[in-house]
DOFI-746697 format. One line per field, with one value per residue (C-alpha): residue number from 1; residue in one letter; x, y, z. Coordinates in pm, whole numbers, plus 50000, padded with zeros to 5 digits. Example, Ala and Ser with C-alpha at 12.3 -4.5 7.8 and 13.67 -1.06 7.14 Angstrom:
nr c(1,2);
rest c(a,s);
east c(51230,51367);
north c(49550,49894);
up c(50780,50714);
This chain:
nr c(1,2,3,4,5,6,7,8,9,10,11,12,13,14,15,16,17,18,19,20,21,22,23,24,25,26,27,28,29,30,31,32,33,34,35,36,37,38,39,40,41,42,43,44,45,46,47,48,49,50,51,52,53,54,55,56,57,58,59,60,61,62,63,64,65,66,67,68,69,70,71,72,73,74,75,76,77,78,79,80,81,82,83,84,85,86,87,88,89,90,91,92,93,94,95,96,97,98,99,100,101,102,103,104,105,106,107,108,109,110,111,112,113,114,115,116,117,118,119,120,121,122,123,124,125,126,127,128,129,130,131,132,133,134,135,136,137,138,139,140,141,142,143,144,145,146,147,148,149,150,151,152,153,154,155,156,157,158,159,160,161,162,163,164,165,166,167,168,169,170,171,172,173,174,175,176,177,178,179,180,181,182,183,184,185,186,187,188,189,190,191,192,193,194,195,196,197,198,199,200,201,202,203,204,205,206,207,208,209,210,211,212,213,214,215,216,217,218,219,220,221,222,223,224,225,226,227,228,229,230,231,232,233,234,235,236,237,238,239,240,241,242,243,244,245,246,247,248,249,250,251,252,253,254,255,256,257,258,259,260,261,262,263,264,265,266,267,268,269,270,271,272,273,274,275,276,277,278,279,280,281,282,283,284,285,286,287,288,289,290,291,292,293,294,295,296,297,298,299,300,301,302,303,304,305,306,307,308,309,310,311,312,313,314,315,316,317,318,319,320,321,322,323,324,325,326,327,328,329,330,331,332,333,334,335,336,337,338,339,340,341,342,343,344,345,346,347,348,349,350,351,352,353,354,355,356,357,358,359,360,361,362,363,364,365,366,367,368,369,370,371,372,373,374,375,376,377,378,379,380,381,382,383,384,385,386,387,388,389,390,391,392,393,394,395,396,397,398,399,400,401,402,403,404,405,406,407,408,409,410,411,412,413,414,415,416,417,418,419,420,421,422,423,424,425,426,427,428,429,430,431,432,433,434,435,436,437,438,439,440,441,442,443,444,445,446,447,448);
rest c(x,x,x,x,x,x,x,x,x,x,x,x,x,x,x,x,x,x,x,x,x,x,x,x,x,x,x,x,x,x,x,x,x,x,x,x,x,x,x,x,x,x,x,x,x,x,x,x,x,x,x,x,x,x,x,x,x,x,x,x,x,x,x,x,x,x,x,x,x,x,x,x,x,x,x,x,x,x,x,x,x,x,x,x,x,x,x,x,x,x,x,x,x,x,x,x,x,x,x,x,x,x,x,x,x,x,x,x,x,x,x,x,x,x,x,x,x,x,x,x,x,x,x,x,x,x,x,x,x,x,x,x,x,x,x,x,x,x,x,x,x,x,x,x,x,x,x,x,x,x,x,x,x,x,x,x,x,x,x,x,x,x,x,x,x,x,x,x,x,x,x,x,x,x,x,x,x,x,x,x,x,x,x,x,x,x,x,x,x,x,x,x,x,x,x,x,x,x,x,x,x,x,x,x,x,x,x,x,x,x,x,x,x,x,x,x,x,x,x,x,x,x,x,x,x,x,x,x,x,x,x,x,x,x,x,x,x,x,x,x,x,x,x,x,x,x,x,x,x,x,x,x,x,x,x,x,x,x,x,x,x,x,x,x,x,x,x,x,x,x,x,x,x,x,x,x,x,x,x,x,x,x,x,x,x,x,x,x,x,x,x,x,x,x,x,x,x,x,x,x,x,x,x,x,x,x,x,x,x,x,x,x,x,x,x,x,x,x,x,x,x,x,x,x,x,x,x,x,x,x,x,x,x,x,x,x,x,x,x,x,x,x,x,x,x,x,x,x,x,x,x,x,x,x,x,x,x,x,x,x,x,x,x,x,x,x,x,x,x,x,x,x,x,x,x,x,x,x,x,x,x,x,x,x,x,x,x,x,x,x,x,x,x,x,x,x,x,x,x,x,x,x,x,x,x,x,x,x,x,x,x,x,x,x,x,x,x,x,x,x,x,x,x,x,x,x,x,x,x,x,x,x,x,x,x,x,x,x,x,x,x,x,x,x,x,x,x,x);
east c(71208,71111,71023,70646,70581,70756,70562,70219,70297,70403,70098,69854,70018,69925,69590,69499,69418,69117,68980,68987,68929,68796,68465,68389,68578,68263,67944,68060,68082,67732,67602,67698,67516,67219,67170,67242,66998,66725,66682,66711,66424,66251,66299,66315,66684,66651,66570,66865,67099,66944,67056,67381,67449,67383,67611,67910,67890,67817,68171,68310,68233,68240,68558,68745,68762,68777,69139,69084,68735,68861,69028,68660,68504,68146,68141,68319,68005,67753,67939,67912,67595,67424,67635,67465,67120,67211,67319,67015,66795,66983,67026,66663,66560,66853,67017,67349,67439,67546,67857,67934,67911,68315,68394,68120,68369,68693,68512,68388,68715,68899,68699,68517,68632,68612,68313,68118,68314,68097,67715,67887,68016,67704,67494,67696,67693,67290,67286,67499,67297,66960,67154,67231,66873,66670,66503,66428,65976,65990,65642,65711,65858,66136,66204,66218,66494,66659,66719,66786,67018,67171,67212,67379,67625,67724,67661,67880,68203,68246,68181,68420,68684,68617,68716,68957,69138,69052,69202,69515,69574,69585,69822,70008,70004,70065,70376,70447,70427,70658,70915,70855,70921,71205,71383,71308,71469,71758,71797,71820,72049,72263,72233,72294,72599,72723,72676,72854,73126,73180,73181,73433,73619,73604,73700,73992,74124,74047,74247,74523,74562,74561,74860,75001,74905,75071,75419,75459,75416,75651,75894,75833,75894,76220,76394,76301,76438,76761,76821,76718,76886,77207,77256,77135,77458,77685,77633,77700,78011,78110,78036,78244,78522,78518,78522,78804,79078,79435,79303,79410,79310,78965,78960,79007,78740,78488,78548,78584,78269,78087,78240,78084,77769,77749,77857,77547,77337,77430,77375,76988,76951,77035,76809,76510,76553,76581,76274,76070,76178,76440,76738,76674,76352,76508,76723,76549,76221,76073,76198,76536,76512,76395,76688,76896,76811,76805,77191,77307,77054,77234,77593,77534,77388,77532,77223,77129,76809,76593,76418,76150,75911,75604,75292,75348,75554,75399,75420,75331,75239,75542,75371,75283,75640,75747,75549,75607,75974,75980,75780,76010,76311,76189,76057,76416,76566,76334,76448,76793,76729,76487,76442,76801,76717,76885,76724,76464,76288,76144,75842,75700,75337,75174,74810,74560,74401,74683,75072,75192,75538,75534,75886,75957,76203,76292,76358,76232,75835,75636,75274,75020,74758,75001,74967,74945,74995,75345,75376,75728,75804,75583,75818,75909,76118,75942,76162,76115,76216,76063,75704,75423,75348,75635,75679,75792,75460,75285,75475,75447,75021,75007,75219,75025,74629,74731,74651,74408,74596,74634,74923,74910,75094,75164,75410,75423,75687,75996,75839,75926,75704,75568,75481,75245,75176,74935,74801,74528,74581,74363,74618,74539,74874,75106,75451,75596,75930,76196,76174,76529,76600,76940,77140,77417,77420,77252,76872,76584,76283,76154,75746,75540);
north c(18299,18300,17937,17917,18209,18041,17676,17912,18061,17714,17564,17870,17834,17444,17511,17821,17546,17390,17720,17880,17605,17298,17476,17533,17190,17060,17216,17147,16800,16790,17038,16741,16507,16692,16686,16324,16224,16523,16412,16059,16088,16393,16676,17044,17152,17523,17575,17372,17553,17863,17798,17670,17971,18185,18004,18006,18380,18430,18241,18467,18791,18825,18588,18481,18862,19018,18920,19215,19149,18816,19026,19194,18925,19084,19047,18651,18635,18716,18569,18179,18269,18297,18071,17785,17910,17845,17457,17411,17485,17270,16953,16950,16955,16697,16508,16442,16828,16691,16647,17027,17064,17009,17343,17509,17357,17485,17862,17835,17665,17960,18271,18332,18509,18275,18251,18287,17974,17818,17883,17891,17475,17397,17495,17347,17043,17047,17085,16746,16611,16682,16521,16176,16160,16262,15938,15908,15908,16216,16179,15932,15984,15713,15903,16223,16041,15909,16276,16424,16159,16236,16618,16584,16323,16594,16898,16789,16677,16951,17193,17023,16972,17377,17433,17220,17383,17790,17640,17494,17823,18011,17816,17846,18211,18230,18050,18265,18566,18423,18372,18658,18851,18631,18743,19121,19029,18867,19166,19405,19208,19183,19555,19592,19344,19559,19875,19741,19587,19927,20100,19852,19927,20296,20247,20012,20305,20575,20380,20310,20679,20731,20545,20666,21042,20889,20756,21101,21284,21017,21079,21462,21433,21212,21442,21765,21666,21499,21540,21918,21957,21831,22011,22345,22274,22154,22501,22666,22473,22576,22919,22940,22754,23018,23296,23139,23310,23276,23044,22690,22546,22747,22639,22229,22245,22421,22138,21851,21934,21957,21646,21468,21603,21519,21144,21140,21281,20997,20774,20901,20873,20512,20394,20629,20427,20072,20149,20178,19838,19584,19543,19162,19195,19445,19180,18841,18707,18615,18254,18342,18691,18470,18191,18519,18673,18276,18234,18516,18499,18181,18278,18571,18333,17979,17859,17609,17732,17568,17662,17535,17690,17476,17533,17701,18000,18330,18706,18901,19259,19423,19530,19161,19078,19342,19263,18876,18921,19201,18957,18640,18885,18983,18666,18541,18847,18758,18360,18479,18707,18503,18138,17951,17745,17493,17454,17702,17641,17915,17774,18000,17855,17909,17832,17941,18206,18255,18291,18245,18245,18019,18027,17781,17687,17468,17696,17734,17859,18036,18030,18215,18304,18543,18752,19094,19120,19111,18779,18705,18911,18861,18601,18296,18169,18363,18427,18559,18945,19201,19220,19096,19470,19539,19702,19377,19157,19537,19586,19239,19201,19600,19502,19181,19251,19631,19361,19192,18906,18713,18672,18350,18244,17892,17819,17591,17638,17390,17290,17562,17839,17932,18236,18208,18528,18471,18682,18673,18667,18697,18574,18192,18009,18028,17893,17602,17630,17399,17402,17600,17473,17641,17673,17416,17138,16903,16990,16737,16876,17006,16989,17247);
up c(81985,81637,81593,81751,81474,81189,81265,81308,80960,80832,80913,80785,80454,80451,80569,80340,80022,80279,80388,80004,79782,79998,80005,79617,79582,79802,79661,79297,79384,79567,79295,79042,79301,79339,78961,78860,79201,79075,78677,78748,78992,78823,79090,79091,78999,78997,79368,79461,79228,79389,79661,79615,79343,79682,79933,79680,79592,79959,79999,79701,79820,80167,80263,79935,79766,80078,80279,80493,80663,80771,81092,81170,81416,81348,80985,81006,81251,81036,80762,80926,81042,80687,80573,80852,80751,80392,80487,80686,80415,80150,80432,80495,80099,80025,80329,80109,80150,80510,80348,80312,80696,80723,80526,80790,81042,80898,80885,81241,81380,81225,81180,81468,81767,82168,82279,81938,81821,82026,81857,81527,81598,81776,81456,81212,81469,81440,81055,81050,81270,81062,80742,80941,81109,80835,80731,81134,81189,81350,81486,81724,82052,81960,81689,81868,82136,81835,81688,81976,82055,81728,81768,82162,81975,81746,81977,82280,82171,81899,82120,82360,82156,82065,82431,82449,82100,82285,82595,82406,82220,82512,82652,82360,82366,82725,82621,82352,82568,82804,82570,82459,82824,82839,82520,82625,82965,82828,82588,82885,83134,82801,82774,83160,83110,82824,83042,83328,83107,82980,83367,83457,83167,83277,83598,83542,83318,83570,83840,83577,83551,83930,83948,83669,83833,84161,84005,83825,84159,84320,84123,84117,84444,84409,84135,84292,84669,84518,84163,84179,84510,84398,84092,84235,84484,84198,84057,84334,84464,84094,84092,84429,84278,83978,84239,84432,84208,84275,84605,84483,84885,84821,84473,84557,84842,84615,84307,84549,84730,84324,84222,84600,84499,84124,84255,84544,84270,84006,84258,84307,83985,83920,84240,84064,83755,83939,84076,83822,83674,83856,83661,83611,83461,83204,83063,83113,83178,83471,83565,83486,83713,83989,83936,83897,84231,84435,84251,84417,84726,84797,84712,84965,85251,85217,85176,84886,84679,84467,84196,83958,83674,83617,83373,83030,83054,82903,82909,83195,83233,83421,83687,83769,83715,83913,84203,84202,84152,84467,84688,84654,84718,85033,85111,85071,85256,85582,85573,85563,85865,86067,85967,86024,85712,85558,85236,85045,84760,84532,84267,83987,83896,83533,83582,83322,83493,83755,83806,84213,84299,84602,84885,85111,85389,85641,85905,86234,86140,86349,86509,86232,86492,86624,86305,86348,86694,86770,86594,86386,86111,85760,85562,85468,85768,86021,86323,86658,86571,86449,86414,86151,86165,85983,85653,85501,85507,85462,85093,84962,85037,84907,84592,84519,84629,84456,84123,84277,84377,84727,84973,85207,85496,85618,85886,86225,86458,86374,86012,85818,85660,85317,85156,84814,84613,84304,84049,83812,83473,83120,82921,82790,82836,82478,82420,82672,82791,82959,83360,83477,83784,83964,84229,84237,84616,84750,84632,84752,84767,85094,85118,85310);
C-alpha cells in the first residue's frame, strides 16, 4: 500500500534539481551566448538582458521563493503563461533562445492543472517551433507550408503525448484508489474477523459454563436424592437405636438398618465420583485406558482383542478422553451382546487436527439403511435385538458431536461392522510414543 507513494516521492525528489535549477542553469548559459554572438557581431545587449533579467526574477519570485503557490492552479497558470510570452519575445529577437523551451516544458508538464496542460504545451510547442523555422522566407507560400509544417510537428505529438501522460496518471490514481479501498476493506474484514473471533470466544465460554451450570445441578440432584436421603435415614435409624433402651432386638434392627444405609449410601457415592472421570483415565493415559478396558473386555467375553495406537500420542482435554474412552466401551459392550464375533480390534488414531478411536469386529453386521427404524442396535457388531433407537447409539453420537466430533457406522450383514468416533483437536501433535498393542491370542488383523 505504501509503495506507489514512496516511488511518487522518490521520483519528485530526483526531479526537483530540473524544475529548480535546470531553468537558471539554461538562461545563464544562453545569457553567455547571447553576449559572445551580440559583441562579436555588434548588437544591442541591454534589451536582451532585459529580458532575460525579467524571465529569471519572474522564475525567482513567483515559483522558486514561493513553495506554497505551486498548489494554486490559477497562479502556476498565469505563471507559464508570462513565462511563454517572455520566450516568444527572446526566440524571435535570437532563434538560439529555442533552447530554453525544455524548462517551459518541465513547468507546463508539472504545474498546470488537466486541461490547461494542454495550451500551456501547445505554446511552448509554437515558441520551439518559431526558433527551428526562423531563417524560413516567410513571404512565400512555401515558406508559409514549411512553418506551418514546422509548428503541427511540434504541436501534435506534445500535445499527444500530454494526453497520453493525463490519461496514464489517471490510471495510476485509479489504481491507487483501488488499493487504497482494498486496504480499508481488508482492515474491516480483519476487524470483522477479530469481532467474530472474539463472539466465538464468548460463546464457547458461555456454553462451557452451561455445562458446567448443568453438571452442578446433576449432581445436586444426585447428592440430594441419595446422599442426602441416606444420611437423613442413618440419623434416624440412630436416633431410634438410642431410644431403644434396654431393647437389644429393637436396638440391633435400628443399627443394622443404619449400617445398610450408610453401605447403599457409600456406594452412591463412589458411582457419583466415577462419573465424573472413569477410573482408568485417573491413573493412565488414554491408550493404556483403552488396552485396560479391551484386557478385561476380553477376559470377560473370550473374545481376543486387538489393540493399536497410531500417530503421535499427545494430551487430550478430559472431556475428549472421557467421551472416546465411553464410546469404545459401549461399542465393545454391544459386540459382546449382539455381534457373535470372533475377533475385534480397537484403533486409537492421532491425526493433527483429529483423534478417532475406531472398533471393529467380525461378527455378523447388519444392514445400515435400517438405521433408525427398528434397525439392530447402534454398535459395533450390530445384532438383530434391540433397536438403533436405543440409548446406546443415542449416548455415544451425544457424547462425541456434544465436542463437535462425528460418529460413523459401517456394517454389511455377515462382514462385520465398525464404529469410528473422532474428535477435533487444536493441539499440534508433541511427544511420539511406542504403539501398545495387547491382548494376548491369535491376533491377525481383521479389515473393515
Amino acid at each position: 500500500m505504501m509503495m506507489p507513494r514512496f516511488w511518487a516521492d522518490a521520483r519528485e525528489h530526483r526531479e526537483r534539481p530540473v524544475i529548480t535549477v535546470m531553468p537558471y542553469a539554461l538562461l545563464a548559459l544562453l545569457v553567455a551566448v547571447t553576449v559572445i554572438n551580440k559583441r562579436s557581431a555588434g548588437g544591442s545587449l541591454l534589451f536582451d538582458l532585459v529580458l532575460c533579467a525579467l524571465a529569471a526574477v519572474w522564475m525567482l519570485c513567483v515559483f522558486t521563493l514561493r513553495p506554497a503557490w505551486r498548489d494554486r492552479p490559477a497562479v502556476m497558470t498565469v505563471f507559464v503563461a508570462v513565462l511563454v510570452v517572455i520566450m516568444m519575445v527572446l526566440v524571435v529577437r535570437d532563434p538560439w533562445f529555442g533552447f530554453f523551451t525544455p524548462a517551459g516544458y518541465v513547468y507546463a508538464f508539472r504545474l498546470l492543472p488537466w486541461p490547461w496542460r494542454l495550451p500551456g504545451v501547445a505554446g511552448v510547442a509554437v515558441v520551439a517551433s518559431i526558433a527551428q523555422a526562423y531563417d524560413v522566407d516567410k513571404t512565400t507560400l512555401g515558406g508559409l507550408m514549411t512553418c506551418l509544417a514546422v509548428v503541427a510537428a511540434n504541436v501534435l505529438p506534445m500535445c499527444g503525448f500530454a494526453w497520453f501522460a493525463e490519461r496514464a496518471a489517471q490510471r495510476n490514481e485509479q489504481r491507487l484508489r483501488a488499493l487504497e479501498e482494498l486496504g480499508e476493506a481488508n482492515r474491516r474484514l480483519e476487524a470483522t474477523l477479530a469481532e467474530n473471533a472474539g463472539l466465538h470466544e464468548r460463546l464457547l465460554a458461555q456454553a462451557r459454563e452451561a455445562g458446567v451450570l448443568d453438571e452442578r445441578q446433576r449432581m445436586a440432584r444426585e447428592i440430594h436424592d441419595t446422599l442426602a436421603q441416606g444420611l437423613t435415614g442413618i440419623i434416624t435409624q440412630l436416633q431410634a437405636a438410642e431410644q431403644a433402651g434396654q431393647d437389644p432386638a429393637e436396638w440391633h434392627r435400628h443399627v443394622t438398618a443404619a449400617t445398610t444405609l450408610a453401605r447403599e449410601s457409600l456406594t452412591e457415592a463412589r458411582r457419583s465420583v466415577h462419573a465424573l472421570r472413569p477410573e482408568p483415565l485417573r491413573t493412565a493415559r488414554l491408550s493404556e485406558a483403552l488396552a485396560d478396558v479391551a484386557d478385561r473386555w476380553s477376559a470377560l467375553h473370550g473374545v481376543a482383542v486387538q489393540v493399536a495406537t497410531t500417530g503421535t500420542a499427545r494430551p487430550l482435554p478430559p472431556e475428549a478422553e472421557v467421551a472416546l474412552l465411553r464410546t469404545a466401551q459401549e461399542a465393545l459392550a454391544n459386540v459382546a451382546k449382539h455381534a457373535r464375533a470372533g475377533r475385534v480390534g480397537v484403533t486409537l488414531s492421532y491425526m493433527e487436527r483429529e483423534v478417532a478411536v475406531d472398533v471393529w469386529d467380525d461378527g455378523r453386521g447388519f444392514d445400515p439403511a435400517r438405521l433408525g427404524s427398528g434397525g439392530p442396535h447402534a454398535s459395533a457388531g450390530g445384532g438383530e435385538s434391540g433397536g438403533f433407537g436405543g440409548f446406546g447409539l443415542v449416548a455415544m453420537r451425544q457424547r462425541i458431536e456434544a465436542l463437535s466430533g462425528t460418529l460413523q457406522v459401517e456394517s454389511e450383514p455377515g462382514a462385520g461392522t465398525g464404529i469410528s468416533a473422532c474428535i477435533p483437536t487444536a493441539t499440534p501433535a508433541a511427544t511420539p510414543v511406542a504403539t501398545p498393542v495387547a491382548i494376548p491370542a491369535a491376533q491377525t488383523g481383521v479389515g473393515r
